[in-house]
MDTraj code that builds the backbone (N, CA, C; nanometers):
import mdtraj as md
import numpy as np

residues = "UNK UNK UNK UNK UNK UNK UNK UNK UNK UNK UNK UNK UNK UNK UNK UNK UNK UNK UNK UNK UNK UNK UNK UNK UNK UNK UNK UNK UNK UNK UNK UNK UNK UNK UNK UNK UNK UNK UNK UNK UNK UNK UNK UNK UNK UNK UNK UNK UNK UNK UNK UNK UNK UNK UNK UNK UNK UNK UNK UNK UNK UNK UNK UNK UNK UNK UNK UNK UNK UNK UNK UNK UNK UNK UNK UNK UNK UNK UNK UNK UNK UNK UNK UNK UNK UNK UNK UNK UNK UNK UNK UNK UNK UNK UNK UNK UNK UNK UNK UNK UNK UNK UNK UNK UNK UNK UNK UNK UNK UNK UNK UNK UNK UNK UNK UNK UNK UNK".split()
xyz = np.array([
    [-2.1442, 2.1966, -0.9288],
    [-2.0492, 2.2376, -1.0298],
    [-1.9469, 2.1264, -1.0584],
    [-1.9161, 2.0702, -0.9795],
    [-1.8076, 1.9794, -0.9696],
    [-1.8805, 1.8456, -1.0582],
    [-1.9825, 1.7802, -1.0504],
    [-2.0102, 1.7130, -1.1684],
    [-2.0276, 1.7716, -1.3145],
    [-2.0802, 1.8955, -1.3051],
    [-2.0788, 1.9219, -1.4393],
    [-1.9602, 1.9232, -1.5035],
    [-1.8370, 2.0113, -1.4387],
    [-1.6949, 1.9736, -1.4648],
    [-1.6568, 1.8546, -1.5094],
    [-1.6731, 1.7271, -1.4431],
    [-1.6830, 1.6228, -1.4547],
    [-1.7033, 1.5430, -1.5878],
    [-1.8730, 1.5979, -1.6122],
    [-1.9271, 1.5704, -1.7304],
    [-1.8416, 1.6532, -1.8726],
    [-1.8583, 1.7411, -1.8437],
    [-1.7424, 1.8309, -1.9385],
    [-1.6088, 1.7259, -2.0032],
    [-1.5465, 1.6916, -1.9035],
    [-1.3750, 1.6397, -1.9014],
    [-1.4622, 1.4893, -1.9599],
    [-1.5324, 1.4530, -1.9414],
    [-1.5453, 1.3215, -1.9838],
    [-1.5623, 1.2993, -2.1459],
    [-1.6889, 1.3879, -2.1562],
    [-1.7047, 1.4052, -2.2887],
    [-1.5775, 1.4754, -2.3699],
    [-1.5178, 1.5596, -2.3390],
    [-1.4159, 1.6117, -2.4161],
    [-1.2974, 1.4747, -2.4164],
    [-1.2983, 1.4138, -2.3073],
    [-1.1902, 1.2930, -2.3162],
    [-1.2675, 1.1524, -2.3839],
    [-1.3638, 1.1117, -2.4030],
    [-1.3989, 1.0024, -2.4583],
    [-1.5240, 1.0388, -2.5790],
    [-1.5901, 1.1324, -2.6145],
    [-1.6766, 1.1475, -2.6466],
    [-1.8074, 1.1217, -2.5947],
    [-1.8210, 1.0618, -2.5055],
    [-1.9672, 1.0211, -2.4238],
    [-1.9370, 1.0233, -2.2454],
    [-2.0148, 0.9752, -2.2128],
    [-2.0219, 0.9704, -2.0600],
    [-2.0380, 0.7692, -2.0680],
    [-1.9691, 0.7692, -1.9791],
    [-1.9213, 0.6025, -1.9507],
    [-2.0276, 0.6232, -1.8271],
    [-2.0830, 0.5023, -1.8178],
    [-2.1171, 0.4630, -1.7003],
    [-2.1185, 0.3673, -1.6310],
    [-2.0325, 0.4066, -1.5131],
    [-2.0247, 0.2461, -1.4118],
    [-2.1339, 0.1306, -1.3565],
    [-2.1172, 0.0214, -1.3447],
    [-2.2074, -0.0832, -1.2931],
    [-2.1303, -0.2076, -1.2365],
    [-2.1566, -0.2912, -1.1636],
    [-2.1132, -0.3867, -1.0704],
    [-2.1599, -0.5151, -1.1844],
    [-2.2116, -0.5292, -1.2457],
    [-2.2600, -0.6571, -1.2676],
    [-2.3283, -0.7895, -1.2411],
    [-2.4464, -0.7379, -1.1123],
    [-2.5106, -0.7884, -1.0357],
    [-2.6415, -0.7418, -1.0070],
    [-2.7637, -0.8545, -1.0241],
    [-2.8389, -0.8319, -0.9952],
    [-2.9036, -0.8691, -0.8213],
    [-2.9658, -0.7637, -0.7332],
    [-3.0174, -0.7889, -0.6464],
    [-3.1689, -0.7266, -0.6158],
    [-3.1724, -0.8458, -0.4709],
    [-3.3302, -0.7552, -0.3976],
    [-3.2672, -0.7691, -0.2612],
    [-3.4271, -0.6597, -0.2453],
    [-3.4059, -0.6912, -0.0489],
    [-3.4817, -0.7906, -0.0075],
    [-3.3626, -0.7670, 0.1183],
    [-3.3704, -0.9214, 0.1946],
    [-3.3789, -0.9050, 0.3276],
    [-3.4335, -0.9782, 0.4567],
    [-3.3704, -0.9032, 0.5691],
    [-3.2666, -0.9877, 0.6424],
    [-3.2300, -0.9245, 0.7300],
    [-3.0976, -0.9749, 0.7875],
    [-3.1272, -1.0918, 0.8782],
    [-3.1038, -1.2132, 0.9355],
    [-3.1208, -1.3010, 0.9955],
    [-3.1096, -1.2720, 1.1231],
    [-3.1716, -1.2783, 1.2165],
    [-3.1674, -1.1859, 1.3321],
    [-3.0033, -1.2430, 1.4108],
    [-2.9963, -1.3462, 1.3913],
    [-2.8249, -1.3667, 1.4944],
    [-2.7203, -1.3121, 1.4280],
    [-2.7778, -1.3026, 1.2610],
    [-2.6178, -1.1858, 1.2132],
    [-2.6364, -1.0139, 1.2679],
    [-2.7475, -0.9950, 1.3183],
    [-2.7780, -0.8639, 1.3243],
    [-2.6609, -0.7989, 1.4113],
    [-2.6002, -0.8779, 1.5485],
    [-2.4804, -0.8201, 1.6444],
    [-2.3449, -0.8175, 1.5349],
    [-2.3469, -0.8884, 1.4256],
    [-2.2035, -0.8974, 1.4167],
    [-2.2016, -0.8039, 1.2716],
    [-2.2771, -0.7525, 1.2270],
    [-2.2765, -0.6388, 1.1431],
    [-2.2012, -0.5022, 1.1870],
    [-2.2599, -0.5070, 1.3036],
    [-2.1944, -0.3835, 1.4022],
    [-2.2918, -0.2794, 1.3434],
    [-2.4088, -0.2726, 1.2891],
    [-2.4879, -0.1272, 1.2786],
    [-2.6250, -0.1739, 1.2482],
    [-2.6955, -0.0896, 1.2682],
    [-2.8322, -0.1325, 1.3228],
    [-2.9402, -0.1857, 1.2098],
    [-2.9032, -0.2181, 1.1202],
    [-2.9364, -0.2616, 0.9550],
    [-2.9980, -0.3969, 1.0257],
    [-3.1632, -0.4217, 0.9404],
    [-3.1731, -0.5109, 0.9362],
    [-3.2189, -0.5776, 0.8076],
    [-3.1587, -0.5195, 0.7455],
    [-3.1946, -0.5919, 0.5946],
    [-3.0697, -0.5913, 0.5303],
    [-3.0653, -0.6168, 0.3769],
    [-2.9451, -0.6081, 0.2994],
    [-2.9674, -0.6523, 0.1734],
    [-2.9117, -0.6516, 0.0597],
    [-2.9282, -0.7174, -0.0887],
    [-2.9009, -0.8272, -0.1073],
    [-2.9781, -0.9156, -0.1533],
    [-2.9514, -1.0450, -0.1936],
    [-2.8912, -1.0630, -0.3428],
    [-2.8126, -1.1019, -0.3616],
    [-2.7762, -1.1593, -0.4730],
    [-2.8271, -1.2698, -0.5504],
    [-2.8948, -1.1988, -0.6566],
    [-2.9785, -1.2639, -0.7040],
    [-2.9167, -1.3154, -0.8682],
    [-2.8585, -1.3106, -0.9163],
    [-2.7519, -1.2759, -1.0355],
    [-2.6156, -1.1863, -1.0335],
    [-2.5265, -1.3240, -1.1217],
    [-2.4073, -1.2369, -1.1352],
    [-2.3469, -1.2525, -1.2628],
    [-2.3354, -1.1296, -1.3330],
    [-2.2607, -1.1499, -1.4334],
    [-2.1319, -1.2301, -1.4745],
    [-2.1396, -1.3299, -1.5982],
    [-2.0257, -1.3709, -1.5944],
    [-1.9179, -1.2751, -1.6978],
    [-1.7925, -1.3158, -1.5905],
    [-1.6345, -1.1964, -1.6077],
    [-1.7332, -1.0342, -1.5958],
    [-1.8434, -1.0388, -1.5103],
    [-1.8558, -0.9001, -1.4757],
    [-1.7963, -0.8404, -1.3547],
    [-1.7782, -0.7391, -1.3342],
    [-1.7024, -0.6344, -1.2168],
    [-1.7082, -0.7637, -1.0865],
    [-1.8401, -0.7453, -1.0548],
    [-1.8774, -0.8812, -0.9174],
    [-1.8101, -0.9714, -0.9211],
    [-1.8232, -1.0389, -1.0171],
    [-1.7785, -1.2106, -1.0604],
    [-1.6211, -1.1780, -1.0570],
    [-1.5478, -1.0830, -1.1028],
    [-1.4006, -1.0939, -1.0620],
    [-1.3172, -1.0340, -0.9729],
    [-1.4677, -0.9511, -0.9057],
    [-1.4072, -0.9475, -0.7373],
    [-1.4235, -1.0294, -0.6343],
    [-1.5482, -1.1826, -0.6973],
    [-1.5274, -1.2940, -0.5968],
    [-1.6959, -1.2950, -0.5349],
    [-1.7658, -1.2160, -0.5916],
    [-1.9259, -1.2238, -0.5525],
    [-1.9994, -1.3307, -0.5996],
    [-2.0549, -1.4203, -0.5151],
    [-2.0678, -1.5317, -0.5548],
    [-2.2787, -1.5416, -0.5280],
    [-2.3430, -1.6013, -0.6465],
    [-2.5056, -1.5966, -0.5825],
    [-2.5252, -1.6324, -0.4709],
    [-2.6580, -1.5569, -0.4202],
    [-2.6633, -1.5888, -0.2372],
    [-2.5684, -1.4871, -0.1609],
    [-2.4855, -1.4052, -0.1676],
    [-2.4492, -1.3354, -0.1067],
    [-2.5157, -1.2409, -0.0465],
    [-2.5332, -1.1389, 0.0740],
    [-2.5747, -1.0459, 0.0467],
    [-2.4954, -0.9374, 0.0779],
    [-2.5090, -0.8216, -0.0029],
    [-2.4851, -0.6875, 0.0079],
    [-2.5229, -0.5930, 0.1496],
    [-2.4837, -0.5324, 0.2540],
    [-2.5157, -0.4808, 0.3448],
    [-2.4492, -0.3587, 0.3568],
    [-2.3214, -0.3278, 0.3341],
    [-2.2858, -0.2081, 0.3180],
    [-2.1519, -0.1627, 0.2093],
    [-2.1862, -0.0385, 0.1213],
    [-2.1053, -0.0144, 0.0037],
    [-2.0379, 0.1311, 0.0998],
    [-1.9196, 0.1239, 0.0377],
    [-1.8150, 0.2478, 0.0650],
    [-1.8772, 0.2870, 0.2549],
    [-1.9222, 0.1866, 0.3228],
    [-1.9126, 0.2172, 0.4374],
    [-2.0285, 0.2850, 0.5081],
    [-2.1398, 0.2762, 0.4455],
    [-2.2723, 0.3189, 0.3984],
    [-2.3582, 0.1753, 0.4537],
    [-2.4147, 0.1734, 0.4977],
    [-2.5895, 0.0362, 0.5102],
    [-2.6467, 0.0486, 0.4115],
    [-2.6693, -0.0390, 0.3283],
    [-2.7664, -0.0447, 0.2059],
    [-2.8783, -0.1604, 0.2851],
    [-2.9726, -0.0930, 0.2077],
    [-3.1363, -0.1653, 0.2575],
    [-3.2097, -0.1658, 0.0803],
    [-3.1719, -0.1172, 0.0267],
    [-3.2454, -0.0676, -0.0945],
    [-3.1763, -0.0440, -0.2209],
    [-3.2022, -0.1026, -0.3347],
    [-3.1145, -0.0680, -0.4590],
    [-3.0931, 0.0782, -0.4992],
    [-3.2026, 0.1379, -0.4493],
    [-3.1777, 0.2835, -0.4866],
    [-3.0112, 0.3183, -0.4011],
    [-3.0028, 0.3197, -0.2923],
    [-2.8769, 0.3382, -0.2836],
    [-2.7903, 0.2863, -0.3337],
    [-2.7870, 0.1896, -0.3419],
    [-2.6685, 0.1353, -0.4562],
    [-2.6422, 0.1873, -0.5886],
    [-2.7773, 0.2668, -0.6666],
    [-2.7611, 0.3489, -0.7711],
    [-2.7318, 0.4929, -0.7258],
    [-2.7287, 0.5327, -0.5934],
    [-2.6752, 0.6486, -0.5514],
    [-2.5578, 0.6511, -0.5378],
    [-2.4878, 0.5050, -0.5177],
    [-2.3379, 0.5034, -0.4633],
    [-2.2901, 0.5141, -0.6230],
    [-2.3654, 0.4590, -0.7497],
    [-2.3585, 0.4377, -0.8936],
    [-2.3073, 0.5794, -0.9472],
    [-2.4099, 0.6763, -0.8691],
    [-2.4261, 0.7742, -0.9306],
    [-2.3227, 0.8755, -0.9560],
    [-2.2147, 0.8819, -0.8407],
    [-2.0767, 0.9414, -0.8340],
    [-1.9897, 0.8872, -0.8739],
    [-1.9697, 0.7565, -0.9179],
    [-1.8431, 0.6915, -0.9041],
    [-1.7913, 0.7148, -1.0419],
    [-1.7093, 0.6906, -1.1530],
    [-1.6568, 0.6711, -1.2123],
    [-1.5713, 0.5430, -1.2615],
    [-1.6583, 0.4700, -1.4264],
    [-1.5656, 0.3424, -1.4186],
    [-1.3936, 0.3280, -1.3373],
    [-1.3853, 0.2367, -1.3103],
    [-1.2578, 0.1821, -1.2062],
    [-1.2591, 0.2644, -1.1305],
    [-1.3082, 0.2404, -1.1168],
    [-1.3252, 0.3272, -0.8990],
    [-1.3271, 0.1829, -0.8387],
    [-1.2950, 0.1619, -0.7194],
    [-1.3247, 0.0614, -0.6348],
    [-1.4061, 0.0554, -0.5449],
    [-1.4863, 0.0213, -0.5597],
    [-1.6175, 0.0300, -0.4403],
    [-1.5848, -0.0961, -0.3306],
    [-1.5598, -0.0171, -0.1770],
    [-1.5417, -0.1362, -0.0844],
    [-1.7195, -0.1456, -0.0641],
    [-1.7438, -0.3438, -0.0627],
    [-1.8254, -0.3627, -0.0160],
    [-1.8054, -0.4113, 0.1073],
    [-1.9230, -0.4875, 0.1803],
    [-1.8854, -0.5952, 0.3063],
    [-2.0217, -0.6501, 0.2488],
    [-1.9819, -0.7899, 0.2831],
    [-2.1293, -0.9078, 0.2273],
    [-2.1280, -1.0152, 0.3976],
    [-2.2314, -1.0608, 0.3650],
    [-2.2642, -1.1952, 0.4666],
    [-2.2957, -1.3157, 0.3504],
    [-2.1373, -1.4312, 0.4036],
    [-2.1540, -1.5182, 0.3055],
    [-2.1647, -1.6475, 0.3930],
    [-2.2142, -1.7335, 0.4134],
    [-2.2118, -1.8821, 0.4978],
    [-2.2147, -1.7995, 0.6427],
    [-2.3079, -1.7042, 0.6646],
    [-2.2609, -1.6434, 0.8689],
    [-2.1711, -1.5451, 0.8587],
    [-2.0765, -1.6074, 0.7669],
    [-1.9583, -1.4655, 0.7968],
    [-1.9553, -1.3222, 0.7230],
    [-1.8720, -1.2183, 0.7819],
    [-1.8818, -1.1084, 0.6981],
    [-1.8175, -1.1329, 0.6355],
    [-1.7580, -1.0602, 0.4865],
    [-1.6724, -1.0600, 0.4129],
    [-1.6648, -0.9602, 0.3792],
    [-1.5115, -0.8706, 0.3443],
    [-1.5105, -0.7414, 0.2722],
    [-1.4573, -0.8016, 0.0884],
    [-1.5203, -0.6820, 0.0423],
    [-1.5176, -0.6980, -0.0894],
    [-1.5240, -0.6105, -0.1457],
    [-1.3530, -0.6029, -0.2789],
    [-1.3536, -0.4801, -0.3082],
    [-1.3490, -0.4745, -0.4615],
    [-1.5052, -0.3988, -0.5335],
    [-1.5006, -0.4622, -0.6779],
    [-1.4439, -0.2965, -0.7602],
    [-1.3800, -0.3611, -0.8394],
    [-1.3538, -0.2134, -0.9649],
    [-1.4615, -0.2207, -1.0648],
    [-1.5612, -0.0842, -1.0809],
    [-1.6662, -0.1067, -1.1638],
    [-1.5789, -0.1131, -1.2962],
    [-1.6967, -0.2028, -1.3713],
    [-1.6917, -0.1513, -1.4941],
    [-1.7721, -0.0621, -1.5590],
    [-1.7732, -0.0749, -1.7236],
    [-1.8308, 0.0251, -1.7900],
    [-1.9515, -0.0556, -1.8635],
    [-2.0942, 0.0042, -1.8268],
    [-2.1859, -0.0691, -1.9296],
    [-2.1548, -0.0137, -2.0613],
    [-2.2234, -0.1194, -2.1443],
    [-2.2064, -0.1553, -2.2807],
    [-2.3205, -0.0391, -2.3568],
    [-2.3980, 0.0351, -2.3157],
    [-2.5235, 0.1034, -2.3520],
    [-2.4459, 0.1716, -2.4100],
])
top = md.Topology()
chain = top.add_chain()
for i, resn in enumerate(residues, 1):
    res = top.add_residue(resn, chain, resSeq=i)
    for name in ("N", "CA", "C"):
        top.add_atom(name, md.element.get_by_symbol(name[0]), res)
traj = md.Trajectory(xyz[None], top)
């Protein structure tokens, strides 16, 4: 009920349904086995960053190609489908905390979606 509500208030407030996106394209990847301890959870894969939009959501929260994606809102991602599950609730400008592995290290990263253009 609570999305349909949702959907309701949206359309009555904008005329359509907005939908959020990061501005990044990825695949899976797996995790390098010596980052596997410092993840802290038992993931051995993660998204590679394979494309990034330029001045998209990613690109001006600091996501740089070669990154990878390992966990959104605190969640292990292994698979894009979750990432379109985390898609699926959010609402443009929401902030999605990520954490990435960039040069060895973790990094947290926190992007405000935007709105695709469709």
């Amino acid at each position: 009920m609570a999305t349909v509500n949702r959907v309701v208030e949206e359309l009555l407030e904008k005329g359509r349904i907005a939908r959020p996106y990061l501005g990044i394209a990825m695949q899976p990847v797996e995790v390098p086995e010596n980052m596997s301890s410092k993840l802290l959870t038992k993931t051995r894969a993660g998204l590679l960053v394979v494309h990034v939009e330029n001045d998209g959501p990613a690109e001006q929260a600091g996501v740089l190609l070669g990154d990878v994606v390992f966990e959104v809102s605190g969640k292990t991602v292994e698979h894009m489908d979750e990432i379109q599950d985390s898609l699926a609730t959010a609402r443009v400008g929401d902030v999605l905390k990520v954490r990435i592995i960039r040069a060895a290290e973790i990094k947290p990263v926190s992007i405000t979606l935007g709105e695709t253009a469709r």
